[in-house]
PyMOL commands that place a pseudoatom at each C-alpha (Angstrom):
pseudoatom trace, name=CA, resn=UNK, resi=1, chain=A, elem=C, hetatm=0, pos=[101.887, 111.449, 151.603]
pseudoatom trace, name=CA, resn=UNK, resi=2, chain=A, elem=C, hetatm=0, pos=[98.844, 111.444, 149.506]
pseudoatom trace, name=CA, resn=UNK, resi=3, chain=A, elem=C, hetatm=0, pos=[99.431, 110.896, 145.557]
pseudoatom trace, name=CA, resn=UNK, resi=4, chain=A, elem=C, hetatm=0, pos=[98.226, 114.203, 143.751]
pseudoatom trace, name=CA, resn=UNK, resi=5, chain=A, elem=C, hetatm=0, pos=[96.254, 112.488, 140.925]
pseudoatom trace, name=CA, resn=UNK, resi=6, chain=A, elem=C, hetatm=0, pos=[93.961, 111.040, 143.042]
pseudoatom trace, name=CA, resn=UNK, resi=7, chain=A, elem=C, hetatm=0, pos=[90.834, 112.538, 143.796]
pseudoatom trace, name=CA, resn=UNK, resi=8, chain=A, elem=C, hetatm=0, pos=[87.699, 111.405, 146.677]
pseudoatom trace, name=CA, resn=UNK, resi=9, chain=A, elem=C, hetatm=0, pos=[84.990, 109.657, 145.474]
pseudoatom trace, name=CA, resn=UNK, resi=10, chain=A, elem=C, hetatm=0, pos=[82.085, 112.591, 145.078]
pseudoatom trace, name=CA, resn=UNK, resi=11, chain=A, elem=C, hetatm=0, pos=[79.105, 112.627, 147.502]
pseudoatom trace, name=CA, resn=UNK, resi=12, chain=A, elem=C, hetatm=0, pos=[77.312, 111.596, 144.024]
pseudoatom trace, name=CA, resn=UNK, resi=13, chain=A, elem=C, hetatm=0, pos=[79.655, 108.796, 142.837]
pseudoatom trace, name=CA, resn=UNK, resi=14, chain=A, elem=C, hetatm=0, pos=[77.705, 105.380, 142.043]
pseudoatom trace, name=CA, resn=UNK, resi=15, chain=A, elem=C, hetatm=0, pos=[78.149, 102.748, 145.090]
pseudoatom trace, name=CA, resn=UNK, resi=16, chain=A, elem=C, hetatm=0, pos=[79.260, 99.355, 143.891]
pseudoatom trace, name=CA, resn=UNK, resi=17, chain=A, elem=C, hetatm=0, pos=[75.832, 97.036, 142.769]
pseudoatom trace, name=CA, resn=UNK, resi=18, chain=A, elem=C, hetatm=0, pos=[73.941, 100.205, 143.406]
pseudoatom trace, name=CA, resn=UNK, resi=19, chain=A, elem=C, hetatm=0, pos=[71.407, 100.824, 140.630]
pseudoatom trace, name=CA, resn=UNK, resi=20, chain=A, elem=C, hetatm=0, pos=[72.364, 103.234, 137.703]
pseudoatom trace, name=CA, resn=UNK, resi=21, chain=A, elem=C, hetatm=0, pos=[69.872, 105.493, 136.737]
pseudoatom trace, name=CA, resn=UNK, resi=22, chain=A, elem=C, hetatm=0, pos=[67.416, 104.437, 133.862]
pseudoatom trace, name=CA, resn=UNK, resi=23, chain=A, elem=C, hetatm=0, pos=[69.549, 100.758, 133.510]
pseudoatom trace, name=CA, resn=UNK, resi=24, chain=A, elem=C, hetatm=0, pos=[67.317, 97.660, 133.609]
pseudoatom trace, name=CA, resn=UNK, resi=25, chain=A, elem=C, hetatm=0, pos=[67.714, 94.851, 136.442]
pseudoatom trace, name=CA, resn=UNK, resi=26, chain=A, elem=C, hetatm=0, pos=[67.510, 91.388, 135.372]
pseudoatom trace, name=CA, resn=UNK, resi=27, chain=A, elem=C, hetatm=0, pos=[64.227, 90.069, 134.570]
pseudoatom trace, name=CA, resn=UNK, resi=28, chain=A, elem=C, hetatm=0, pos=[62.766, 93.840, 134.301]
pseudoatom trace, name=CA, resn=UNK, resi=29, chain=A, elem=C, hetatm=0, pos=[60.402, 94.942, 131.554]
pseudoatom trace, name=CA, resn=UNK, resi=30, chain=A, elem=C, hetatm=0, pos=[62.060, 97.127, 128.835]
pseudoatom trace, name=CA, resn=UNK, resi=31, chain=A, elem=C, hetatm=0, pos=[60.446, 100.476, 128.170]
pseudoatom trace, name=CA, resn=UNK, resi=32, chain=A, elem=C, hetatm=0, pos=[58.827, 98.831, 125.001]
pseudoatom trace, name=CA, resn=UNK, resi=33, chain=A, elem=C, hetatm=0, pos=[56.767, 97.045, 127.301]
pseudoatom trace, name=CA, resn=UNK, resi=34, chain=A, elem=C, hetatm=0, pos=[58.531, 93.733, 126.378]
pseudoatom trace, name=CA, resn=UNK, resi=35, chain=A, elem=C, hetatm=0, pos=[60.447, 91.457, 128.734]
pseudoatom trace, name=CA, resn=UNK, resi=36, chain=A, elem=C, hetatm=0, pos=[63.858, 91.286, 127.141]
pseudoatom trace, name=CA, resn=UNK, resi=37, chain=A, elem=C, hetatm=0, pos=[66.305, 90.634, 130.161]
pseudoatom trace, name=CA, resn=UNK, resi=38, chain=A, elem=C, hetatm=0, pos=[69.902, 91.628, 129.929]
pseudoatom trace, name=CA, resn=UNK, resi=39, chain=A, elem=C, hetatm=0, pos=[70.860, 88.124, 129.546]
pseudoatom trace, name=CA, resn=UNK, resi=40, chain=A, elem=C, hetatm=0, pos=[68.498, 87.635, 126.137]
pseudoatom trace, name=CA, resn=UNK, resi=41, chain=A, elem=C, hetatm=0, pos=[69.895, 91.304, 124.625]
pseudoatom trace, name=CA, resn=UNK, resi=42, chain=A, elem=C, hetatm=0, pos=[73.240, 89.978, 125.233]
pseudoatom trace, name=CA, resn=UNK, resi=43, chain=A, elem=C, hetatm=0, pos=[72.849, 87.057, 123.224]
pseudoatom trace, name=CA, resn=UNK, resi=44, chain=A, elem=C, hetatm=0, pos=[71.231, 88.903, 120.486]
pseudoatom trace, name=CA, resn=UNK, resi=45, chain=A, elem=C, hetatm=0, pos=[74.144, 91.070, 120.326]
pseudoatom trace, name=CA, resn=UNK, resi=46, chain=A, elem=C, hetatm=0, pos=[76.714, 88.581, 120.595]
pseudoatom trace, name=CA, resn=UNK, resi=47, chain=A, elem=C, hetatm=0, pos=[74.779, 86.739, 117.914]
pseudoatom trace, name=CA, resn=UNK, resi=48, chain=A, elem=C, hetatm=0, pos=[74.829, 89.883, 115.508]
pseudoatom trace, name=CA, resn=UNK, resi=49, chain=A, elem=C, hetatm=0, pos=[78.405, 90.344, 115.954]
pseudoatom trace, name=CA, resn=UNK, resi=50, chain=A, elem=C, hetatm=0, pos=[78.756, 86.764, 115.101]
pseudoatom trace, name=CA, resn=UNK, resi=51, chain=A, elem=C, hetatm=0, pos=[77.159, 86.543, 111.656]
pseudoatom trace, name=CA, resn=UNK, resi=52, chain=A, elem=C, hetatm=0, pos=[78.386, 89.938, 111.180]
pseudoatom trace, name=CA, resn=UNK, resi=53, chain=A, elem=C, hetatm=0, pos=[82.231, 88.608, 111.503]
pseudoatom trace, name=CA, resn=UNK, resi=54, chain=A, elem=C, hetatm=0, pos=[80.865, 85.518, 109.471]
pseudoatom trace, name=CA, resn=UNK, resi=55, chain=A, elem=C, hetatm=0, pos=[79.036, 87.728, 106.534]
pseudoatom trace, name=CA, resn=UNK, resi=56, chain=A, elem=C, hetatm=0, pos=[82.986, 89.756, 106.961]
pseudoatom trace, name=CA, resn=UNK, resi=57, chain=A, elem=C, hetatm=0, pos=[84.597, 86.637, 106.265]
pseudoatom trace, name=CA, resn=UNK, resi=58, chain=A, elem=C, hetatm=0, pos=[82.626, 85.341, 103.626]
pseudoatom trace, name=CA, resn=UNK, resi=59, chain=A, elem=C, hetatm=0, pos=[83.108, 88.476, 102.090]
pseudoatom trace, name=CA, resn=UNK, resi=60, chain=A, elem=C, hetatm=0, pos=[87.204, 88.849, 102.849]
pseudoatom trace, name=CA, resn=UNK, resi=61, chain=A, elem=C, hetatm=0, pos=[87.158, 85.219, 101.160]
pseudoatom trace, name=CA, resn=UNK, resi=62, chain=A, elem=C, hetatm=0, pos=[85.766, 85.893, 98.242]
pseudoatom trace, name=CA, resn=UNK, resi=63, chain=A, elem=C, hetatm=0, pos=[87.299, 89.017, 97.598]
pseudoatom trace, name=CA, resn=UNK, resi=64, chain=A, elem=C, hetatm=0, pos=[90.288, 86.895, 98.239]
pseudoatom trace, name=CA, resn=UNK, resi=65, chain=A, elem=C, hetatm=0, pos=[89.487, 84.888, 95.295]
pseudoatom trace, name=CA, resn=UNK, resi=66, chain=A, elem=C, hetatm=0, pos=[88.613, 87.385, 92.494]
pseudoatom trace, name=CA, resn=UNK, resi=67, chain=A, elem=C, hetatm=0, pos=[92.127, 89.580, 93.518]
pseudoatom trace, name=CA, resn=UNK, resi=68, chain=A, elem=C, hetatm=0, pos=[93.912, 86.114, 92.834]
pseudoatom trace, name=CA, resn=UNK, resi=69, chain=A, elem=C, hetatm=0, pos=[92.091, 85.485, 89.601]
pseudoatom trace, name=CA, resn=UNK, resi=70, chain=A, elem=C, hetatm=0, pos=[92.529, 89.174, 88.987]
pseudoatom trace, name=CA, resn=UNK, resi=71, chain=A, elem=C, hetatm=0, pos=[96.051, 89.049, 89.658]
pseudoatom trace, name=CA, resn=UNK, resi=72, chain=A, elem=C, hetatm=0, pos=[96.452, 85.064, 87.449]
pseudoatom trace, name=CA, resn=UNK, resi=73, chain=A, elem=C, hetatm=0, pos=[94.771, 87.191, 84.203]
pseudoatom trace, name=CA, resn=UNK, resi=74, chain=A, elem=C, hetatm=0, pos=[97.421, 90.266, 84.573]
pseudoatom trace, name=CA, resn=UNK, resi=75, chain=A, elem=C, hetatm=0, pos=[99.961, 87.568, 84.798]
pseudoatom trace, name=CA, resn=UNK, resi=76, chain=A, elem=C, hetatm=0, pos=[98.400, 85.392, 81.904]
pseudoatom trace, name=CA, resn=UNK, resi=77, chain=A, elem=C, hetatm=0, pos=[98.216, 88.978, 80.238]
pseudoatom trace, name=CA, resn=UNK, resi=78, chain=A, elem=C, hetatm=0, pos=[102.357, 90.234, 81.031]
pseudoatom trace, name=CA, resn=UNK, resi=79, chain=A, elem=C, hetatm=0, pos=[103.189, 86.220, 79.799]
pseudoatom trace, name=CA, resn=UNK, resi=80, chain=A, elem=C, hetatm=0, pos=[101.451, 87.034, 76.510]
pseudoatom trace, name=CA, resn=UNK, resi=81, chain=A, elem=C, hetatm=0, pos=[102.642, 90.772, 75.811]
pseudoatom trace, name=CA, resn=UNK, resi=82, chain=A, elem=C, hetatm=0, pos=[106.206, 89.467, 76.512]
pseudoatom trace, name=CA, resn=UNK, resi=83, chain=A, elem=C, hetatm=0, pos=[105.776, 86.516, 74.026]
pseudoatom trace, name=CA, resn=UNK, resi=84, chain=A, elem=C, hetatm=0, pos=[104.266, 89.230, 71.496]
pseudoatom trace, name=CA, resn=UNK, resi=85, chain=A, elem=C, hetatm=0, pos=[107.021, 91.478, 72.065]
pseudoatom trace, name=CA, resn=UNK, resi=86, chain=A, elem=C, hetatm=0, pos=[109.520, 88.663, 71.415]
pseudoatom trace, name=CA, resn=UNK, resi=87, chain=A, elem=C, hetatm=0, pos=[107.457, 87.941, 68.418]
pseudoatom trace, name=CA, resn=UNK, resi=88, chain=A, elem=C, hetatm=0, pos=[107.443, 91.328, 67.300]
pseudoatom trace, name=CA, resn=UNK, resi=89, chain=A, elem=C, hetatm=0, pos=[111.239, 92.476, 67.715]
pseudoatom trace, name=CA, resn=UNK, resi=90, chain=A, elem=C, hetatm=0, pos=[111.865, 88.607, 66.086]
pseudoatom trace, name=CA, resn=UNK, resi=91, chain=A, elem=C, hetatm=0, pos=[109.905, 89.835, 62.408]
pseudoatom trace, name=CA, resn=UNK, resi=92, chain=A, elem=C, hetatm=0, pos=[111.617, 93.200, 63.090]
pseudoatom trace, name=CA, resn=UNK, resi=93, chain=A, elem=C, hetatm=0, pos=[114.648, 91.455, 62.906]
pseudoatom trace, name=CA, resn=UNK, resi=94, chain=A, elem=C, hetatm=0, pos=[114.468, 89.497, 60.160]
pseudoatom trace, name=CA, resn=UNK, resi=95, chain=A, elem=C, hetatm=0, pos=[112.823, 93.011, 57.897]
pseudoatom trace, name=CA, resn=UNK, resi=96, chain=A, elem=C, hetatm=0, pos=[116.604, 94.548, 59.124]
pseudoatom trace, name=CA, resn=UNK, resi=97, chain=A, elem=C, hetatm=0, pos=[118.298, 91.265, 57.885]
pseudoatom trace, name=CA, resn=UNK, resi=98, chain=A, elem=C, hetatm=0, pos=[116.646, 91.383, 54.572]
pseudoatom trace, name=CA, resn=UNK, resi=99, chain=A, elem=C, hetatm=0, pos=[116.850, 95.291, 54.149]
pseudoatom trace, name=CA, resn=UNK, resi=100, chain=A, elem=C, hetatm=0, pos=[120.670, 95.109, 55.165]
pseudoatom trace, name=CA, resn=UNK, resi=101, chain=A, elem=C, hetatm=0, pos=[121.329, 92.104, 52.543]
pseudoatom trace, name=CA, resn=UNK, resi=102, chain=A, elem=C, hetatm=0, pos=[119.219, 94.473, 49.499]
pseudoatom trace, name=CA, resn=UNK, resi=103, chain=A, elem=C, hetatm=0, pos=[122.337, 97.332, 50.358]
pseudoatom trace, name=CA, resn=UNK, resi=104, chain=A, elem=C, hetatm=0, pos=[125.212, 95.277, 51.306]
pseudoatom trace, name=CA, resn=UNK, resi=105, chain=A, elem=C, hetatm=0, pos=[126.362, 95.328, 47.430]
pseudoatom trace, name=CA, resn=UNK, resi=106, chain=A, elem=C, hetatm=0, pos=[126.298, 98.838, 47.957]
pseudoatom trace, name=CA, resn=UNK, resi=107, chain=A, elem=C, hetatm=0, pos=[129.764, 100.185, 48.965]
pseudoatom trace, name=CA, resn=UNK, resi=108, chain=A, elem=C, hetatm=0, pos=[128.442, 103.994, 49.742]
pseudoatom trace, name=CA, resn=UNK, resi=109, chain=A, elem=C, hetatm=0, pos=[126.174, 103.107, 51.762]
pseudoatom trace, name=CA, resn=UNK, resi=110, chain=A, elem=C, hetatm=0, pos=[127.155, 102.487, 55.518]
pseudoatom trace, name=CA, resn=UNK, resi=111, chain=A, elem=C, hetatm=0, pos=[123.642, 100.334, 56.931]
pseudoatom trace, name=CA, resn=UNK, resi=112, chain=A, elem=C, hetatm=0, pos=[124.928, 101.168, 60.896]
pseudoatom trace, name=CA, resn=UNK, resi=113, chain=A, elem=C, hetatm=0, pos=[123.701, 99.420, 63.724]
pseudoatom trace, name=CA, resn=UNK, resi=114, chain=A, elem=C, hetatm=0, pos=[120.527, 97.364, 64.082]
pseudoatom trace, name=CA, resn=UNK, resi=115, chain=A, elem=C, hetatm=0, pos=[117.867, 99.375, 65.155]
pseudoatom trace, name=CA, resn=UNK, resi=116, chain=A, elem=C, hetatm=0, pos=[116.612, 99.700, 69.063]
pseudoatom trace, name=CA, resn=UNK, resi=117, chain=A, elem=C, hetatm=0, pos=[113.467, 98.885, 70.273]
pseudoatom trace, name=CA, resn=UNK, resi=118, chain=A, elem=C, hetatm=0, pos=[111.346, 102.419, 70.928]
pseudoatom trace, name=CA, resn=UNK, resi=119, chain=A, elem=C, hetatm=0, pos=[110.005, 102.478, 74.517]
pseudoatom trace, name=CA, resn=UNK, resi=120, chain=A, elem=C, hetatm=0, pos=[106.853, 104.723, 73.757]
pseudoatom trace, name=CA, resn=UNK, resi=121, chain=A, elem=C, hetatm=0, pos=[105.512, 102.625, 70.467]
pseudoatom trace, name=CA, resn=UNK, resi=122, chain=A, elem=C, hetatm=0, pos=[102.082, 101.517, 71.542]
pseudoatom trace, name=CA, resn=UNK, resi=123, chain=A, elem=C, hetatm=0, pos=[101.600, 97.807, 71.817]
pseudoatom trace, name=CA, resn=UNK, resi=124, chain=A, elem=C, hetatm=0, pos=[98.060, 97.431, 70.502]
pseudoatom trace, name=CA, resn=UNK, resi=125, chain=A, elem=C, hetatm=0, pos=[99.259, 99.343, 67.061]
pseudoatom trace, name=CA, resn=UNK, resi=126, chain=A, elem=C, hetatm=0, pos=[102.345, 96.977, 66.832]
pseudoatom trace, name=CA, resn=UNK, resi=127, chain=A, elem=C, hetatm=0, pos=[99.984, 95.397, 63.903]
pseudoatom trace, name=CA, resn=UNK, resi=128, chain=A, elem=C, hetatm=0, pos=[100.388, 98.662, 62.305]
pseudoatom trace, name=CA, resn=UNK, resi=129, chain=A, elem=C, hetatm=0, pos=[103.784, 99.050, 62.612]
pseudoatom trace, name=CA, resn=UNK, resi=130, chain=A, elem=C, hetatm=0, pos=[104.520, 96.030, 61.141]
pseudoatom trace, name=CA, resn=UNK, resi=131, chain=A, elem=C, hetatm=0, pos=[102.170, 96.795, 58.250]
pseudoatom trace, name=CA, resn=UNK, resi=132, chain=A, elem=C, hetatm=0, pos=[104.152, 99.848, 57.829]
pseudoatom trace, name=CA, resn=UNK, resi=133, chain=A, elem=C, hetatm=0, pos=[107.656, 97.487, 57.464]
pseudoatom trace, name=CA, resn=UNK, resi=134, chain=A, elem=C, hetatm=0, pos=[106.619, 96.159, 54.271]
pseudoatom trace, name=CA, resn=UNK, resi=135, chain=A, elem=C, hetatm=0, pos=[105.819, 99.117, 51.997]
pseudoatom trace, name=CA, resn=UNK, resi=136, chain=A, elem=C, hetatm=0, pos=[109.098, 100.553, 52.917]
pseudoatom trace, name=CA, resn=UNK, resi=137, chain=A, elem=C, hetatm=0, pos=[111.526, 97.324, 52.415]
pseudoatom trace, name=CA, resn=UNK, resi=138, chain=A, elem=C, hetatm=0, pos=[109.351, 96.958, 49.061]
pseudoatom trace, name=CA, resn=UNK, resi=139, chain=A, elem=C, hetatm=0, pos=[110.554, 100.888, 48.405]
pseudoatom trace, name=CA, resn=UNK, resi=140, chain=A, elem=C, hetatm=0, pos=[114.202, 100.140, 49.584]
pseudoatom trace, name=CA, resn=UNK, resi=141, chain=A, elem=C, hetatm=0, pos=[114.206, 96.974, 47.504]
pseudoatom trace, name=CA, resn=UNK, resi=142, chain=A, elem=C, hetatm=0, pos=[112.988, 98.754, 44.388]
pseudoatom trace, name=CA, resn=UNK, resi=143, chain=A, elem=C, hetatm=0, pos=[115.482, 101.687, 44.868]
pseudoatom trace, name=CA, resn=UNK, resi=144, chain=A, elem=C, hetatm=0, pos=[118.123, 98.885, 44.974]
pseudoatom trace, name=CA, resn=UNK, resi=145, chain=A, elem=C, hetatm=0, pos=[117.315, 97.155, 41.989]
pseudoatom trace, name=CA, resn=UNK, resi=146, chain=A, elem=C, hetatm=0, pos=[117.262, 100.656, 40.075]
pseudoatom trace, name=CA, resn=UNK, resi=147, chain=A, elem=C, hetatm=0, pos=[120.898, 101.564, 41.634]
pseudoatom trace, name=CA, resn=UNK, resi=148, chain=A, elem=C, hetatm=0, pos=[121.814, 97.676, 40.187]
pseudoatom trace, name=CA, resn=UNK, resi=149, chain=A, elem=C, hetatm=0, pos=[122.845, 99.099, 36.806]
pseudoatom trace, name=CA, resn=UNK, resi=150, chain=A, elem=C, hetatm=0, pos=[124.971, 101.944, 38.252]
pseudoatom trace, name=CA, resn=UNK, resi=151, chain=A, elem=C, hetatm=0, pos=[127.148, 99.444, 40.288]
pseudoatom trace, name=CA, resn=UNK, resi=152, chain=A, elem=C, hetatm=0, pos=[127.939, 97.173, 37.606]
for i in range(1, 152): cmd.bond("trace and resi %d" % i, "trace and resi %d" % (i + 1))
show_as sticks, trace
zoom trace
């Protein structure tokens, strides 16, 4: 039984160590008139695929380098804005202390929890924030000591 997938050879097919049309034999001048043989094209090739995969790796390397320095500044950079933050919600803190000690003489006035952090405040204004802290604990402090006489 013959397998149906396979199919005889055409009248045309290439014999084995027959010569292909337009290939080069060994030692045969090139149509440029030169006398590169297969052998000498083959190590040129093999040569360009060598530096090539060198030139690759050099460049893998030190691409490899500036994502880990890359990568050592964003985590020098996370380090500091946490430490900042800290910082930050530390002074914020302390404002909250201060205001809540101006108004604890006050009995009408229920001070309520400590405030919460605000996800969507901007970290390079937090200067500005915290400029805004002291005008206002100045205000509360003032409105305190004009209330003083009333809760004698």
């Amino acid at each position: 039984m013959t397998d149906p997938q396979w199919h005889p050879e055409p009248d045309n097919a290439i014999q084995p160590g027959a010569m292909q049309p337009g290939a080069m034999q060994a030692g045969a001048v090139g149509a440029d008139g030169g006398g590169t043989s297969a052998a000498a094209r083959y190590k040129e090739i093999i040569g360009l695929a060598r530096s090539a995969a060198e030139e690759l790796r050099a460049w893998e390397q030190a691409r490899e380098r500036q994502l880990y320095a890359e990568i050592q500044a964003a985590e020098e950079n996370v380090t500091a804005a946490g430490e900042a933050e800290e910082a930050m919600a530390d002074r914020a803190r302390r404002w909250w202390s201060m205001a809540r000690d101006n108004v604890a003489r006050l009995s009408w006035l229920d001070v309520g929890a400590d405030p919460e952090p605000v996800p969507t405040a901007r970290g390079e204004q937090a200067s500005r924030y915290a400029d805004d802290i002291r005008p206002a604990y100045h205000e509360l402090t003032q409105s305190v000591l004009k209330l003083s006489w009333r809760a004698r």
